[in-house]
Wavefront OBJ file of the C-alpha trace (Angstrom):
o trace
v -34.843 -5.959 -32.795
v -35.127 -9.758 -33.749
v -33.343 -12.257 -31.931
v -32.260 -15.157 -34.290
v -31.177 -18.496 -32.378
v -30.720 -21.839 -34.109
v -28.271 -24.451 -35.513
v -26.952 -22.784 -38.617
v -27.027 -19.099 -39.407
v -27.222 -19.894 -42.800
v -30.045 -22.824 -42.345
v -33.680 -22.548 -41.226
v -34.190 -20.163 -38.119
v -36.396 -19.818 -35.485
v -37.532 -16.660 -35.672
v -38.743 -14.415 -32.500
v -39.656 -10.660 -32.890
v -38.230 -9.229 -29.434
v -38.351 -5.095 -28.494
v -35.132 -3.722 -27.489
v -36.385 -3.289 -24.059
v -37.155 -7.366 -24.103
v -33.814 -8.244 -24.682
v -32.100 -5.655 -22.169
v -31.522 -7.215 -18.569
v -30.279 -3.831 -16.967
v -31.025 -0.853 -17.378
v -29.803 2.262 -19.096
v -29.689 3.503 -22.686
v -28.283 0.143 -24.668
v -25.391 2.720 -26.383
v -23.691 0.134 -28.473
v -26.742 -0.942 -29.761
v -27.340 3.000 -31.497
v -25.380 3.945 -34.064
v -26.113 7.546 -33.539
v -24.232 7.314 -30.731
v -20.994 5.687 -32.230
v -19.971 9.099 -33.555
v -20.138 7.733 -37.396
v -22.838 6.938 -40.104
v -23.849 3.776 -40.529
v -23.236 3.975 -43.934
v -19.878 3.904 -43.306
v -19.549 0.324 -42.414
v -19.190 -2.270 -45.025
v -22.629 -3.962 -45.974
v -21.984 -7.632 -44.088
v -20.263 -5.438 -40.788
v -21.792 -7.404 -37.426
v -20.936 -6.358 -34.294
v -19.379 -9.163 -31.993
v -17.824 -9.756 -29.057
v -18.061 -8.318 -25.308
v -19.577 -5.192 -26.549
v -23.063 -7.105 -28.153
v -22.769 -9.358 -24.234
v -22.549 -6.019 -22.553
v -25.240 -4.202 -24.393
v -27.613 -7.130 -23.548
v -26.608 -6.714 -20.103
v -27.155 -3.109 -19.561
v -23.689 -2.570 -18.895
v -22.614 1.270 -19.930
v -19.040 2.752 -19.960
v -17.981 6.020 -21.072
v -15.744 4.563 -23.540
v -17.270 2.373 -26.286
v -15.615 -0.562 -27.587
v -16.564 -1.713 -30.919
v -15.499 -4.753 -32.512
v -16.631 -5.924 -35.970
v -16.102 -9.011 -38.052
v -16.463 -8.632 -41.952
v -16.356 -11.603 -44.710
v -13.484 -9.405 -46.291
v -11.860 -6.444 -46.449
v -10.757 -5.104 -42.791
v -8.240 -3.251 -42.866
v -9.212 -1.146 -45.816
v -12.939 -0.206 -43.768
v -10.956 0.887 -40.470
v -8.989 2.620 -43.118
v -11.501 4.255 -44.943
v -12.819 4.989 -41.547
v -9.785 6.424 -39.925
v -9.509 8.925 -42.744
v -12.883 10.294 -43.269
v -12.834 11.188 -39.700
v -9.881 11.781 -38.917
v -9.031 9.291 -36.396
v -6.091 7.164 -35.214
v -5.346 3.947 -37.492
v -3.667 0.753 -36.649
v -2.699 -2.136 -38.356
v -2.867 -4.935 -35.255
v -2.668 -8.195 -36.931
v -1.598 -7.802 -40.526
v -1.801 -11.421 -41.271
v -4.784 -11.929 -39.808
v -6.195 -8.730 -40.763
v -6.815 -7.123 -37.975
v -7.008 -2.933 -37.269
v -7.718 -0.594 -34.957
v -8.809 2.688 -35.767
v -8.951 5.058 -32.471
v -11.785 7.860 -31.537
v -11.159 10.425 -28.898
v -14.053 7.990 -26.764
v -13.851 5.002 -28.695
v -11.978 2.310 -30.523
v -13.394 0.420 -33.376
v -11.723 -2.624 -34.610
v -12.241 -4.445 -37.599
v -11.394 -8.137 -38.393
v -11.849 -10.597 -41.471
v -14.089 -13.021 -40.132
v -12.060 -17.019 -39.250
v -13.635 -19.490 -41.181
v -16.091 -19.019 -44.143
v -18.854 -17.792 -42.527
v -19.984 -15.988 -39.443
v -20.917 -18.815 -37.706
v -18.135 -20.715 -38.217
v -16.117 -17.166 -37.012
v -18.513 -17.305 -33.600
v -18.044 -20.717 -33.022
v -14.392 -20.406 -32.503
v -14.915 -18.237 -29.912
v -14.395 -18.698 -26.054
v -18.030 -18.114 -24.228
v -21.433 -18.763 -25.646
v -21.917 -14.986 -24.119
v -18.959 -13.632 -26.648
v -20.578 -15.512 -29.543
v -23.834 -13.278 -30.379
v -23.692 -10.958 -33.255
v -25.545 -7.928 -33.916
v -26.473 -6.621 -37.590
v -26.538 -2.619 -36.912
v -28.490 -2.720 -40.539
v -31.146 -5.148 -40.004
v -31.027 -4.440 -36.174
v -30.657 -8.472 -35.870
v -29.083 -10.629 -33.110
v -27.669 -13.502 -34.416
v -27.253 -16.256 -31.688
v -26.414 -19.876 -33.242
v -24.887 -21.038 -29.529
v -27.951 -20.240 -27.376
v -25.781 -17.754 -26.039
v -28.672 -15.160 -24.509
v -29.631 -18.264 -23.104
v -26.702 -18.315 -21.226
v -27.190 -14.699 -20.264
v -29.924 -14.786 -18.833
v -29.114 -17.849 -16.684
v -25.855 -15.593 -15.459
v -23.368 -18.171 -16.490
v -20.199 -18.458 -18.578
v -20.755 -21.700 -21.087
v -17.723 -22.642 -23.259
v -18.371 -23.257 -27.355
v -16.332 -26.267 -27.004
v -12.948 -27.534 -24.822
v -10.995 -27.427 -28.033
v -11.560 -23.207 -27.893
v -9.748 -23.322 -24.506
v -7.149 -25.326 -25.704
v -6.590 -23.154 -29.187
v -5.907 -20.357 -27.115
v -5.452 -21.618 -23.489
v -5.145 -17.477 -22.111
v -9.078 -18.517 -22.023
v -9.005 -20.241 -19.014
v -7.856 -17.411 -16.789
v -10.487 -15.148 -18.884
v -13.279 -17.423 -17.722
v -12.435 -16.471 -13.928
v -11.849 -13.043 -14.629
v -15.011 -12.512 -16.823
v -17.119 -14.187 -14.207
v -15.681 -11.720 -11.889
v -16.607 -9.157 -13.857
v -20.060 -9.872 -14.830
v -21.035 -11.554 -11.487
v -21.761 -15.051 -13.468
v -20.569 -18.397 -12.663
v -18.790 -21.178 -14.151
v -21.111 -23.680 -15.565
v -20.213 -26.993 -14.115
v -19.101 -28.761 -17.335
v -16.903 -25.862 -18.224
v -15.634 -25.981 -15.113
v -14.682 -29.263 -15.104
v -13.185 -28.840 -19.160
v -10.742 -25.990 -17.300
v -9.587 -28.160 -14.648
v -8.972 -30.967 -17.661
v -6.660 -28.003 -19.597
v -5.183 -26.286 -16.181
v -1.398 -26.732 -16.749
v -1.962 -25.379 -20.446
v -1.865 -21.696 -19.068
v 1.776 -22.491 -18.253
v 2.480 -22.005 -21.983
v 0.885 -18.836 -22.517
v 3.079 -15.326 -22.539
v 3.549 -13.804 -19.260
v 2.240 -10.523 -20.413
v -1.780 -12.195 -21.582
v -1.458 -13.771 -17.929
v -0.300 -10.567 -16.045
v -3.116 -8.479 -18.033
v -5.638 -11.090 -16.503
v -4.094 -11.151 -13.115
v -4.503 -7.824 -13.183
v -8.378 -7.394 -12.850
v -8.492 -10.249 -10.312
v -6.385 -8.329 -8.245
v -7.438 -5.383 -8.448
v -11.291 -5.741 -7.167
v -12.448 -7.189 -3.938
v -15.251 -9.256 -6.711
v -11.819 -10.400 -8.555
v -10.471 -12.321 -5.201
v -12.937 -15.379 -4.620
v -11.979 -16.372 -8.173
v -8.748 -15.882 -8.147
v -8.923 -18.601 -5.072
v -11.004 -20.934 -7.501
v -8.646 -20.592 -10.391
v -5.539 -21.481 -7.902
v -7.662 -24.214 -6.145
v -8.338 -25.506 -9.921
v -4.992 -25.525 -10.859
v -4.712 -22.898 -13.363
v -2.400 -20.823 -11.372
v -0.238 -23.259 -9.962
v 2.659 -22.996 -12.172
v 2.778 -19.139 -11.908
v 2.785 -18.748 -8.765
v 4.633 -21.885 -6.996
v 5.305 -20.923 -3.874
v 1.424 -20.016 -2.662
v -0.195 -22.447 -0.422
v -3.810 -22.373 0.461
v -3.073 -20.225 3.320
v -1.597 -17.484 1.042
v -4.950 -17.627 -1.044
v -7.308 -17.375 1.764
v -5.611 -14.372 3.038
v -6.487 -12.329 -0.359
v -9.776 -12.356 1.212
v -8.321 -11.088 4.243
v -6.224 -8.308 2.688
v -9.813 -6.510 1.171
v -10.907 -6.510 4.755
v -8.310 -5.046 5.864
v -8.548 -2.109 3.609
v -11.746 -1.546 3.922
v -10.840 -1.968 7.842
v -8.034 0.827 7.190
v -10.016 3.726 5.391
v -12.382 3.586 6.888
v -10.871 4.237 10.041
v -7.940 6.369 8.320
v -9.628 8.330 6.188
v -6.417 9.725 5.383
v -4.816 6.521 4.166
v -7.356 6.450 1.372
v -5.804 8.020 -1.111
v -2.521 6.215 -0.469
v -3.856 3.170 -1.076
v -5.973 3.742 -4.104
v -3.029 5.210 -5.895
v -0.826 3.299 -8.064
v 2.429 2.926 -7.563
v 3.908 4.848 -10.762
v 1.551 7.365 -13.136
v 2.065 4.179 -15.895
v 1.126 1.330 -13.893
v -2.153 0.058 -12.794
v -0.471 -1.973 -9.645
v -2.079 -0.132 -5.988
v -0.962 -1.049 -3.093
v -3.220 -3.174 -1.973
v -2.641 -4.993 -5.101
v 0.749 -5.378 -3.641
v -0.067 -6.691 -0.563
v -2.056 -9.492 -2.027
v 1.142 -10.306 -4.629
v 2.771 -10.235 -1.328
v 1.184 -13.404 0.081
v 0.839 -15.216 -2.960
v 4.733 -15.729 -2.787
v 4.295 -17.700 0.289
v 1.901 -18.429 2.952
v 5.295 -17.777 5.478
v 6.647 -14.791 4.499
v 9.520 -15.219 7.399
v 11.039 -18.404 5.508
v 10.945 -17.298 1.626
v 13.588 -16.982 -0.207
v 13.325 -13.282 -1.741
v 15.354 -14.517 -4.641
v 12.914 -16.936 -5.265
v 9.525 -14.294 -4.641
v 11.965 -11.906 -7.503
v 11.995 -14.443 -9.740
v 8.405 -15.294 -9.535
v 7.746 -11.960 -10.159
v 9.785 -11.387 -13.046
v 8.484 -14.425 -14.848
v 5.279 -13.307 -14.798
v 6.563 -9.800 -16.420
v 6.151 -7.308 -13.617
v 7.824 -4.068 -13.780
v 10.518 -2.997 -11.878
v 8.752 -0.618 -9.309
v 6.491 -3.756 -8.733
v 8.996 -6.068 -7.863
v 10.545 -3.731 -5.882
v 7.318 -2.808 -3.930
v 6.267 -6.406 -3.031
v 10.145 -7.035 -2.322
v 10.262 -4.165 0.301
v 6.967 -5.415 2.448
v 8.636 -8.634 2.602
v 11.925 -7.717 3.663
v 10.064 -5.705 6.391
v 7.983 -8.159 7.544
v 11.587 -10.549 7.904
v 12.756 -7.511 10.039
v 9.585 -8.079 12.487
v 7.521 -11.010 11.779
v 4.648 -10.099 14.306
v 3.253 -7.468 16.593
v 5.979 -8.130 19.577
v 9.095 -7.393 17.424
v 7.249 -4.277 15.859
v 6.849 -3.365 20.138
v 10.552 -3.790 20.387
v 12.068 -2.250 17.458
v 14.602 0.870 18.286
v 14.305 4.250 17.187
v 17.480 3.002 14.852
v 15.678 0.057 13.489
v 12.499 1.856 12.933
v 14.648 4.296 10.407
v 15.675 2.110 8.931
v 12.575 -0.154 8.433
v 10.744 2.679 7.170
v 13.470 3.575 4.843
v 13.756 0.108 3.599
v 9.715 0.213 3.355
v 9.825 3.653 1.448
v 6.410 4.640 -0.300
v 5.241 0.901 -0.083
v 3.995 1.497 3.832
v 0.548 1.089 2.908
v 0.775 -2.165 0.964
v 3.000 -3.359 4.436
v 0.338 -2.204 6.621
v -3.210 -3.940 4.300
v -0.436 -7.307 4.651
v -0.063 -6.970 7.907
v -3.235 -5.935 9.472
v -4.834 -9.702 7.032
v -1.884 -11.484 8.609
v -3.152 -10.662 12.549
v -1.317 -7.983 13.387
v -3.319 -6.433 16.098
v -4.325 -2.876 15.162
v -2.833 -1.436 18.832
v 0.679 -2.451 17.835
v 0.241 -0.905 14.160
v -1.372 2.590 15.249
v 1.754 3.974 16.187
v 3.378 3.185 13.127
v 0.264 4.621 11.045
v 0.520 7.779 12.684
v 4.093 8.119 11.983
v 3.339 7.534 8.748
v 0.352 9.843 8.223
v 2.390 12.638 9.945
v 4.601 14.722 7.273
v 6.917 15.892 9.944
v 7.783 13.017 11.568
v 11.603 12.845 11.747
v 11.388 8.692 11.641
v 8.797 8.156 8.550
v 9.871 11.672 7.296
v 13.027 12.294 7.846
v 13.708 15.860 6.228
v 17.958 16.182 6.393
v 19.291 18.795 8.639
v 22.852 19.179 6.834
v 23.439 18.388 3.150
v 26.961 16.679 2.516
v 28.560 20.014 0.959
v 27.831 21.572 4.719
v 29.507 18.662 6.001
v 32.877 18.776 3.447
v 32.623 23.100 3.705
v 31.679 23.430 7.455
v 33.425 20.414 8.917
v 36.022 19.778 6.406
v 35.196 16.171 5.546
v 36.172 14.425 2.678
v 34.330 13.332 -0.253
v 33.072 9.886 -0.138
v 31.063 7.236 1.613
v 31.953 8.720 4.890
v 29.374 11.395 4.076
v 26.669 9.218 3.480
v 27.231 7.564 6.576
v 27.096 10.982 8.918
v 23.867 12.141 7.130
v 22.007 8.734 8.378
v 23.677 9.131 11.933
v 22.635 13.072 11.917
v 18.932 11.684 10.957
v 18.766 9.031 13.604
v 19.956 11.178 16.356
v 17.571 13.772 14.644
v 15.021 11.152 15.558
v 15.796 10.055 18.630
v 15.405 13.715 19.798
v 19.001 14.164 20.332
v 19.278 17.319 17.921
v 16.829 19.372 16.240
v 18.559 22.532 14.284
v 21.735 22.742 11.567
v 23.805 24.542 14.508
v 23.000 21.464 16.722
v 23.479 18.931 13.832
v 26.910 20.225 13.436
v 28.090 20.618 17.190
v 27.003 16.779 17.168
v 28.799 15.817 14.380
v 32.356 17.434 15.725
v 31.729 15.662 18.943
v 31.540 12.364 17.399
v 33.736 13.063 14.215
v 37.277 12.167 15.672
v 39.284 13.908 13.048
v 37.005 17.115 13.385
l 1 2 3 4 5 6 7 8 9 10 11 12 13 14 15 16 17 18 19 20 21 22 23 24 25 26 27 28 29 30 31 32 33 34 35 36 37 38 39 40 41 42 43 44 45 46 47 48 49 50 51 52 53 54 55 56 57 58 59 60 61 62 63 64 65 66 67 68 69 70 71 72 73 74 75 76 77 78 79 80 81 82 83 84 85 86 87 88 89 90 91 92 93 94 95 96 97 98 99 100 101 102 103 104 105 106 107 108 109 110 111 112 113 114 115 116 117 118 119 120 121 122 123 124 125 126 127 128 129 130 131 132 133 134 135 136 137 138 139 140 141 142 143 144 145 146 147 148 149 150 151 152 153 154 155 156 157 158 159 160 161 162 163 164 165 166 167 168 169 170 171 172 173 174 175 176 177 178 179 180 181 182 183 184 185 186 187 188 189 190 191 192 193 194 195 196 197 198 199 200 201 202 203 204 205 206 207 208 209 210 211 212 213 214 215 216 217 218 219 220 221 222 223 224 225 226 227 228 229 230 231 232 233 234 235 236 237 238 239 240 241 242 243 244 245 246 247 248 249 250 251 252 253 254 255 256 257 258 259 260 261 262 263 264 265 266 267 268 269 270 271 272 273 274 275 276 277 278 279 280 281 282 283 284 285 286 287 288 289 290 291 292 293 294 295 296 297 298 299 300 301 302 303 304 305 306 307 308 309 310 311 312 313 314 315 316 317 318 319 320 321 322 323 324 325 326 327 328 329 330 331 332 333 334 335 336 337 338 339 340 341 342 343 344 345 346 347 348 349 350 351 352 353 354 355 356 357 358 359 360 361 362 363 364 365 366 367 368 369 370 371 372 373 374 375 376 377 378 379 380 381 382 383 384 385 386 387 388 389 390 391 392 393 394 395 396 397 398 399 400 401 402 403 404 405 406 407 408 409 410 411 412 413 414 415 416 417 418 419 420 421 422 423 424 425 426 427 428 429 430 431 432 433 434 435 436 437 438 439 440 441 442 443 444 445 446 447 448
C-alpha cells in the first residue's frame, strides 16, 4: 500500500511506500481494506470509486466488526453504480439523498453506499469533512491512501483534529460526534478543537432531535461513553437539551456504571434485566434509564415531572422511554431515601412496585449511585428477583367475571377496585386461595 500525504491531491506528493502491516495500529485481518472479502468484484466499482469515511479510520486502526460498512465517493454517477450493484447481486437498493445523490444498496452483512463526491475534486470532498481521521481515502485499485489533512498523523497520535471550525458549524450535529467518536475510539479532543466546540456550543440547539438522540445514544449506553458525556455538558454543548441537569446530575452518570457493575455482580440474576432493552425496537436499557433519570435534575424530590416529560419528548424519545424514566422518578418522590423505603407499608409497597412496573432495575442502578445503602435495598431486590412474590408479583386470585358471577357485583370500576384490595390483603398474608379470596370479599363487600 502507499500512503500519499501532502497539500493538494492533485499537486506534487510526497510519496512513501508503506506495507499494509506498517500502516495497521491493531491487529487483525484489515477486512475493509480486501476486496475479496466485500462479497463483490472489484470490477464492479466505477474506475475513480475511493473508499472514505470511518471505515478507511477503522481499517487503519485494526478495528473489525462483523458487519462491514462501506462508503464510497465517486466524481459522478452514484446512484446508477449502487444500482448496477444492487441488481447484479441481488441486493437491497436505496435512494437516500436524491438531490445529493446519495444510495444505499444493502448486503445480507454489509451496506455499501455510494455518493457523488461535494466539490470538484476529492480533496475538496475530504476537506469538508468533520475529523482529519474521517478525511483519508483509500483507492481499492491502486491500493493507495490518500491523506491531504495529515490525518494518519492524527491517528497515530490518538486524537480527533477538526478540518476547520467552519465544518462544525456547516453541520453543527459534529460537535456531539466529536465526544461520541472519542468515546468510541479511546482518542481525545485536541486542544484547539476543543476550544473551536466550546466557541460553536449553543449551535447543537438547532440541530433535529432525532441526529442528537442517535448520538446520545452511544454515550449512554457504554460506561467509556459517560466521562464525555460530562465534558460535552461541562462544555456547553448539552446545555440546552437537557436544562434541568446540574453538575451533580452529571457526576452521578459515573456513579450509576458503578452501581451496575456493583449490582451483577452481586445479583447475578439481575444481569439480564438490566442488559435488556426496554422494548424488542429500542436500544434504551435500563441502566440507560437510570442515567436519563438524573440528567433531569440533580434533586429528583423537587422536579417537576411535567417538566422531566417535556425534556424528554423534545429530544424525541419514545413513549416506553418516557414512561420508564417517568416511573423511577415518581418512585423515588414516593421515598426519597433509605428511611422512607424502611417505612413503607405492605399497601404502599404494592403500589410502588406497580407504579415502578418492569422499570425496577433502572430504579434500583438510580438509587444504589444516589446512596442508598445496599441493606435497605436487599429486601426490595429479592422481592423483585422472586417470581412468586405476591407484592412484586402479584398473580390475581379472582378475575372480575368471578367477582360479578360468584358475588353478584356489578360491572364497573367497583371491580377494579376489589381486585387491588383482594391483592393487597393477598400480600399482607391475609388470604391465600380463590375460596379465601371470596369469603374476604363478602365480609367486606356490604351489599354481598
Amino acid at each position: 500500500m502507499i500512503l500519499v500525504m501532502g497539500e493538494n491531491v492533485m499537486g506534487d506528493w510526497g510519496v512513501e511506500n508503506l506495507m499494509m502491516s506498517d500502516l495497521l495500529m491493531g491487529e487483525g485481518k484489515p477486512t475493509v481494506f480486501s476486496p475479496q472479502t466485500w462479497g463483490f468484484s472489484l470490477a464492479d466499482l466505477p474506475p475513480d470509486a475511493c473508499l472514505v469515511g470511518g471505515a478507511v479510520r477503522d481499517g487503519l486502526l485494526g478495528r473489525q466488526s462483523d458487519y462491514l460498512d462501506l462508503d464510497f465517493v465517486v466524481p459522478e454517477g452514484a446512484i446508477e453504480a449502487a444500482r448496477r450493484l444492487s441488481q447484479k447481486y441481488e441486493a437491497g437498493f436505496v435512494i437516500l439523498d436524491a438531490k445529493r445523490q446519495i444510495a444505499r444498496v444493502v448486503f445480507p452483512e454489509m451496506t455499501v453506499d455510494f455518493a457523488v463526491q461535494e466539490g470538484d475534486s476529492l480533496e475538496a470532498d475530504l476537506r469538508r469533512r468533520d475529523f482529519t481521521v474521517n478525511a483519508i481515502a483509500y483507492n481499492p485499485r491502486s491500493q493507495t491512501l490518500i491523506d491531504p489533512l495529515h490525518g494518519y498523523e492524527d491517528l497515530q497520535q490518538r486524537q480527533l483534529r477538526t478540518i476547520a471550525l467552519q465544518n462544525l458549524k456547516d453541520d453543527p450535529l459534529r460537535l456531539l460526534r466529536g465526544y461520541r467518536q472519542a468515546a468510541q475510539l479511546g482518542f481525545h479532543l485536541q486542544a484547539e478543537t476543543r476550544q473551536g466546540i466550546r466557541q460553536l456550543a449553543n449551535q447543537l440547539n438547532h440541530v433535529a432531535a432525532e441526529r442528537v438522540n442517535s448520538e446520545l445514544s452511544y454515550l449512554l449506553s457504554s460506561r467509556a461513553g459517560t466521562p464525555w458525556l460530562q465534558e460535552a455538558w461541562r462544555d456547553r454543548v448539552l446545555s440546552g437539551w437537557f436544562p434541568q441537569a446540574q453538575a451533580g446530575s452529571l457526576d452521578r452518570l459515573s456513579s450509576i456504571d458503578a452501581a451496575a457493575e456493583q449490582l451483577m455482580a452481586d445479583w447475578p440474576n439481575l444481569v439480564s434485566s438490566l442488559r435488556q432493552s426496554l422494548r424488542p425496537t429500542l436500544k434504551t436499557t435500563p441502566v440507560m434509564v437510570a442515567k436519563l433519570t438524573s440528567l433531569m435534575s440533580e434533586d429528583l424530590a423537587a422536579i417537576d415531572l411535567a417538566k422531566a416529560e417535556t425534556t424528554l419528548a423534545r429530544l424525541k424519545y419514545a413513549r416506553a422511554e418516557v414512561r420508564a424514566v417517568l416511573a423511577v422518578l415518581e418512585a423515588w418522590q414516593t421515598a426519597t431515601g433509605a428511611a422512607e423505603l424502611r417505612g413503607l407499608s405492605v399497601r404502599s409497597q404494592y403500589f410502588w412496585f406497580k407504579r415502578l412496573d418492569r422499570n425496577f432495575p433502572a430504579y434500583i442502578v438510580y438509587a444504589m449511585a444516589a446512596g442508598v445503602d445496599r441493606e435497605t435495598l436487599t429486601p426490595y431486590l429479592n422481592r423483585y428477583l422472586t417470581p412468586e412474590d405476591a407484592i412484586a408479583h402479584p398473580q390475581p386470585l379472582l378475575s372480575g367475571q368471578d367477582l360479578i358471577e360468584t358475588l353478584g357485583l356489578p360491572r364497573g370500576p367497583e371491580i377494579g377496585h376489589w381486585l387491588t384490595e383482594i391483592a393487597i390483603a393477598h400480600a399482607e398474608g391475609q388470604i391465600q386461595t380463590p375460596a379465601e379470596a371470596i369469603a374476604w370479599v363478602r365480609r367486606h363487600y356490604p351489599k354481598s
